[in-house]
N, C-alpha and C positions, 0 to 999 in steps of 0.2 A: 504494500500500500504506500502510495507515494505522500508526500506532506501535505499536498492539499485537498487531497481523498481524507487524510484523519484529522486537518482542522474540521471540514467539512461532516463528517459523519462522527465528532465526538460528540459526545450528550454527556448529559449529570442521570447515571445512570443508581435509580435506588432498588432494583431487586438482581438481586446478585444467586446464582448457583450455588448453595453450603455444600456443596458435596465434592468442590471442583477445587483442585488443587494446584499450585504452580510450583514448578519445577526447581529447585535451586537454581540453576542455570539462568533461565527465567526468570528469576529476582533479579540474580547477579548482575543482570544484561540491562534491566531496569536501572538499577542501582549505577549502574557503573558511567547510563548515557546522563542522568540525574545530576553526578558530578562534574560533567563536563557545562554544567548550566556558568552564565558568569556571574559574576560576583565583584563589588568594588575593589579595589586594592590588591585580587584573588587572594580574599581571607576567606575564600567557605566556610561562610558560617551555618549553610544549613543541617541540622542533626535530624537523622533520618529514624525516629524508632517504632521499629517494625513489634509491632501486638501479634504474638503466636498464641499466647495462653488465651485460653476460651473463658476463664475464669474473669482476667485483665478485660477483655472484652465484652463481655459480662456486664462489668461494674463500668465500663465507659460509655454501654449502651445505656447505660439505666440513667447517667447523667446525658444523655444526648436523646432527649424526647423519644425513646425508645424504638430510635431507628433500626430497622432491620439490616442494612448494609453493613453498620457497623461490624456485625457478630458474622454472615453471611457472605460476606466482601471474600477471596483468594486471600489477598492483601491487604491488609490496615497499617497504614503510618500514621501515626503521628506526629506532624512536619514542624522542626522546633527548630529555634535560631538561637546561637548563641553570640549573647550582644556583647561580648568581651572579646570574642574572636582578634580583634584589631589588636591587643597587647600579650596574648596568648602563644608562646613560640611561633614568632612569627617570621623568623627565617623562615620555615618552610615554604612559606609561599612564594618566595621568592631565588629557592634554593639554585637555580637554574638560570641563574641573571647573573652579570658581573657583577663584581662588588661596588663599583659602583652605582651600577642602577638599582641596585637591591636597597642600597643604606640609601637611596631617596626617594625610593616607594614609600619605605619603613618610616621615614619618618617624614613625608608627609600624609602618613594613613593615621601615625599617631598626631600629630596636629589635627586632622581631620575628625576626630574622633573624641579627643581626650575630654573630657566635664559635659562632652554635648550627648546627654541622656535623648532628647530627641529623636537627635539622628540616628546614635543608635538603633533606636528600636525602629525608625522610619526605613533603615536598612535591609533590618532584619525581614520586614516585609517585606521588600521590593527582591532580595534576594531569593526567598523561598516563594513567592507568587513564582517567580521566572523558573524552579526549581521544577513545582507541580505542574507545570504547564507543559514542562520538557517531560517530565513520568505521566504525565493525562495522553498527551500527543503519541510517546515513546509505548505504550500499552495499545495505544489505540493503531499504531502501527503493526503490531504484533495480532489482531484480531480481538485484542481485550477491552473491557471496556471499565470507565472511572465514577468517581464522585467525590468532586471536592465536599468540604465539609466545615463550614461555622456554627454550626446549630447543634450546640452542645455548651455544658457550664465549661469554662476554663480553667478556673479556678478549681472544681474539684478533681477534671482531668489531670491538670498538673499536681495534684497530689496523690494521684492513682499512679502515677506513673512518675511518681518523684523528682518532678522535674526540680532541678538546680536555680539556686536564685537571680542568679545571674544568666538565666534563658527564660528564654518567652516560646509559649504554642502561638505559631502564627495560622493554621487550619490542620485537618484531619484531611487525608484521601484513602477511599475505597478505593482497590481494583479487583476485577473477576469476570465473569461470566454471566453476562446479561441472561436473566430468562424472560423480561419483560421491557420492550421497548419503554422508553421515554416518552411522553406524549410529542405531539408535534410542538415545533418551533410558535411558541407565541406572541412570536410578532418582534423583531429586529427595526428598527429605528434606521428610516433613512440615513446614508451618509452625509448627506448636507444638515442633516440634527447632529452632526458630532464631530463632523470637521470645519475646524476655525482659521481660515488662512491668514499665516502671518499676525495677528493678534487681533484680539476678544475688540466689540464696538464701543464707543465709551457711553456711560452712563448717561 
């Protein structure tokens, strides 16, 4: 399936096959195009944790409106960012640069970053939106099918799943095995409602 076959034929798909499994390989290969998503300064900061236990998923359903995909899904992530990423061994991102370009990435990522709690966390989304979009597309490639996911407490998922305090849940994704279409498209918005050429008119 080519790229614009699986922009085109992805949906938010909520009834998943419980019985259908994916293959390590399968994950792997998920997982592995996911990381090549970009990221500012390449600090990857998205943390990918994959829910196997039925129990963890369970108690994630019961705070997430007792969606069915959650527990039914192949795949369940929980797609988290860690907002410290930028001061966190951060050679490694740059392992593969001279040293020169490396010590001026480094610190202009820590200038970038440093007391601005904002951006941080404003990162942290823009990084993992662009992550789940690469694993929605990257499944839907493969004949699989997704669902992102906000409609859940955060606050008690991050304590189901221990999340660190210096990381944030930026959303949940299902993937699996549709056994029920998505309804149709309800209704997409002209492109002249959402493109603004060269700048907004003034007030």
């Amino acid at each position: 399936m080519n790229t614009e076959e699986a922009i085109i034929t992805r949906r938010s798909i909520k009834h998943f096959d419980p019985l259908y499994s994916f293959s390590e390989m399968e994950i792997n290969k998920l997982l592995s195009l996911a990381i090549l998503s970009p990221t500012a300064f390449n600090q990857q900061n998205w943390r990918f944790v994959i829910i196997e236990d039925i129990e963890i998923r369970n108690k994630i359903r019961s705070h997430a409106w007792d969606q069915a995909q959650v527990t039914d899904a192949s795949l369940f992530i929980v797609l988290c960012a860690d907002l410290k990423s930028w001061e966190k061994g951060t050679q490694r991102y740059w392992r593969n640069a001279s040293k020169a370009l490396r010590e001026i990435m480094l610190s202009a990522m820590d200038n970038y970053y440093r007391n601005r709690h904002q951006v941080q966390r404003d990162e942290a989304m823009r990084s993992c939106g662009i992550a789940a979009q690469t694993l929605m597309l990257s499944a839907r490639s493969m004949g699989y099918d997704s669902c992102p996911m906000d409609g859940f407490d955060y606050n008690k998922v991050a304590k189901v799943i221990h999340l660190p305090e210096d990381h944030v849940i930026t959303m949940c994704l299902a993937i699996g095995k549709e056994i029920k279409p998505a309804w149709p498209r309800p209704g997409q918005l002209p492109l002249e409602d959402v493109i603004i050429k060269n700048k907004f008119k003034s007030l």
